[in-house]
N, C-alpha and C positions, 0 to 999 in steps of 0.2 A: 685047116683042121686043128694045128697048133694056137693056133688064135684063139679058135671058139672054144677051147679047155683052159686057156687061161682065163678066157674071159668069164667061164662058169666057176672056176674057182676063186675069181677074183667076188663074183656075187657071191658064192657059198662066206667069201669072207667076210662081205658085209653081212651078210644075213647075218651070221655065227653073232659079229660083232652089234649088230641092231639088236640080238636077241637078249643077248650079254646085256646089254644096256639094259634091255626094259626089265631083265631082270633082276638087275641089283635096283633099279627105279623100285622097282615092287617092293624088293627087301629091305632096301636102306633107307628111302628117303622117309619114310613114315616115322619109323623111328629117332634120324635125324632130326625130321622136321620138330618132332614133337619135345625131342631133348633140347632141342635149340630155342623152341619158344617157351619151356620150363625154366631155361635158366634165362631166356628174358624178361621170363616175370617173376623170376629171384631179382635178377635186376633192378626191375622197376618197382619191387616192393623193397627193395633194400635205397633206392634212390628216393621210394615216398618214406620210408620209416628215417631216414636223414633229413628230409625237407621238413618231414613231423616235428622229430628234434630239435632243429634248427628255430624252426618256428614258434618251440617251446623252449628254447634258450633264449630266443629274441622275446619273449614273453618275462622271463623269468627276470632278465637283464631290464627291461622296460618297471618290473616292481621293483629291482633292489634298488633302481633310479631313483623312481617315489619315494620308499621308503626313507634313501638317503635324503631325498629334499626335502620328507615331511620328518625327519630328527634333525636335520640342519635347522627346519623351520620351527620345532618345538626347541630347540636347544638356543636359539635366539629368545625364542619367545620365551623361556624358565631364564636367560640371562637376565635378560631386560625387564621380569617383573620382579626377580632377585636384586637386583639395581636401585629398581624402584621403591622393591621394600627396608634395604637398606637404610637406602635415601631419605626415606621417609623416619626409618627406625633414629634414624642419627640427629635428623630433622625434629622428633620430639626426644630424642636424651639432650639435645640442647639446650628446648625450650624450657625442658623441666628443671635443666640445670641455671636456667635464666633467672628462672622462675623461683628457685631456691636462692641463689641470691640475690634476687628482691628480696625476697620474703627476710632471711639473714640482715640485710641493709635496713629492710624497715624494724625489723628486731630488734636491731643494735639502736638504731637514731632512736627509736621508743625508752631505750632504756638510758641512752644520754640525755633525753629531754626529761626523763621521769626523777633521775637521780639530777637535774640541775635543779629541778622543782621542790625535791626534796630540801635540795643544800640550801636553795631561798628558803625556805619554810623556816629551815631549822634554824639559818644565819638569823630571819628576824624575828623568832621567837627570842631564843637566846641572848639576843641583842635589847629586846624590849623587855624581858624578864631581867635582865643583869640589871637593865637602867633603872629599870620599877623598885626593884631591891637597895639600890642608891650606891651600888658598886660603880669605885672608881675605872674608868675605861671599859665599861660595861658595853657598851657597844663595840669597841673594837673587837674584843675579846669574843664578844657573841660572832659577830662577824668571823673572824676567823676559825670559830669551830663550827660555823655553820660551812665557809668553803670548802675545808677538808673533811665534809664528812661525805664525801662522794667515796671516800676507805670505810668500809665500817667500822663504827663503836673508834675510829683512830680521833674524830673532830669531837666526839664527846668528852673521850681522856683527854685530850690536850686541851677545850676548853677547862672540863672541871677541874684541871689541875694549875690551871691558870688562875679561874676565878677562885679556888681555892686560897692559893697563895697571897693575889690580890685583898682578899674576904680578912684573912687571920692578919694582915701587917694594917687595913685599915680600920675593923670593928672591935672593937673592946668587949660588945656581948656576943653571946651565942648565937641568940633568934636569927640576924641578918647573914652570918653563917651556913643555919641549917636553910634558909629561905635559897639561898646559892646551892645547895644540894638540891632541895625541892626542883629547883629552874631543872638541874640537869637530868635529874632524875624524871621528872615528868617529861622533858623532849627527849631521852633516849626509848620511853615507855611509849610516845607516837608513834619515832620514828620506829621502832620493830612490831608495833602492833598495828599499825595503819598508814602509815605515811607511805614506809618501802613497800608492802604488800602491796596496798592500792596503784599509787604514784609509777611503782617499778614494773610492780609485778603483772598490775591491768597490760601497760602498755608492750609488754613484750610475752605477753598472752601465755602467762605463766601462774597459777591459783597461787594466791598468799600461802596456802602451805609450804607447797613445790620451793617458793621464796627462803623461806624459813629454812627447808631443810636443804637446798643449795648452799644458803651460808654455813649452815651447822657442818655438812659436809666439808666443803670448801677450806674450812678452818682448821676440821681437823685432820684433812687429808694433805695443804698445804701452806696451814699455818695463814700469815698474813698476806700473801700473796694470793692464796686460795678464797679471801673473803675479797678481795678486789674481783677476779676472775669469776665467781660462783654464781654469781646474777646470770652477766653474758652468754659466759658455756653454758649453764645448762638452758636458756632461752634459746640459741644456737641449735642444742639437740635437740627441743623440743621440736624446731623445727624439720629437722631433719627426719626423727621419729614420726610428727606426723604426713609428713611425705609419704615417709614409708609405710603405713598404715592405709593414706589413700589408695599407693601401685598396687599392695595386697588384694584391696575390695575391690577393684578393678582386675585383678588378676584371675586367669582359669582355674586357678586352685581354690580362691575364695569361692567363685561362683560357681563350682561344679559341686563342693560341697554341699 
């Protein structure tokens, strides 16, 4: 009989306990279950908003790449057409400097060939005019102020002051005298009205004016040294001036006006 009271209590306890159970089953697990799979799908939308990101950093790192390779690539490319325009810029300041001394070289040999043309001219005028007139050493005389007339007005004065001298210790009249003036008088009235304009001034592409008042200038700015020099330099600038008149009309400023 003590058996069978245990034994009923002993179910009473499981019942109690089975009942217990499906009762908190009832109460708890719903609401367990349901907070448990909210916060797994906090989870998994917090694990897809990460893989989003990620995916959009992996994106964002994939353009700063690009963009790095296409500035790397333009930054080659703006070197190397800087390079080339240098290159090229240097390439015609050379040529135009080449250029300009040509031009200069042939300027100068024009005006060395013009003024030796001249010095013959004068040597055998003066030489054939002294002889004509029947002055003693007429020819030498002519001769050497035809050489040194590559100075100006210097081969003049030192002939006429030669045949001068010559003239008055050998003639007794005036006439063969003045006829010795005429000689020089009329080659200095060539040589500054036609010989050096023409002869000098064609060849080193300077107008007989420009000629004329290079020496005027020349003289009075340095005397005798400035009428040596006055041909050259300024045939020299003119070079140089019209150079720079060419870059002008070539230039964006000419041609935008």
């Amino acid at each position: 009989m003590g058996i069978d009271i245990d034994v009923v209590r002993m179910l009473e306890y499981v019942v109690n306990v089975v009942i217990l159970v499906f009762i908190l089953n009832k109460l708890l697990y719903k609401p367990v279950s349901k907070y448990l799979k909210a916060r797994q799908d906090k989870i998994n939308t917090a694990l897809d908003s990460a893989a989003q990101k990620q995916q959009e950093a992996d994106e964002l790192h994939k353009q700063y790449d690009a963009l790095v390779s296409q500035s790397r690539a333009e930054s080659a490319d703006a070197l190397r057409k800087a390079n080339e325009q240098a290159s090229h810029q240097a390439d015609q300041i050379i040529s135009e400097a080449r250029e300009q001394a040509r031009q200069i070289d042939r300027t100068l040999a024009g005006f060395i060939r013009g003024q030796l043309s001249v010095c013959v001219i004068l040597g055998t005028y003066y030489s054939l005019g002294l002889y004509l007139v029947g002055l003693d050493l007429g020819l030498l005389v002519g001769f050497i102020a035809g050489l040194i007339s590559f100075i100006p007005y210097v081969g003049s004065i030192v002939g006429f002051l030669l045949s001068i001298g010559i003239a008055f210790a050998q003639f007794d009249s005036l006439m063969p005298i003045l006829q010795v003036v005429l000689v020089f008088v009329t080659g200095q009235f060539l040589e500054g009205n036609f010989l050096t304009p023409k002869l000098v001034g064609e060849n080193v592409g300077l107008h007989p004016v420009w000629v004329m008042f290079a020496l005027l200038a020349g003289g009075v700015l340095l005397g005798f040294l400035g009428l040596m020099i006055a041909v050259p330099l300024a045939a020299v600038i003119g070079v140089l001036l019209r150079h720079a008149i060419e870059n002008y009309k070539k230039s964006t400023l000419y041609l935008d006006s």
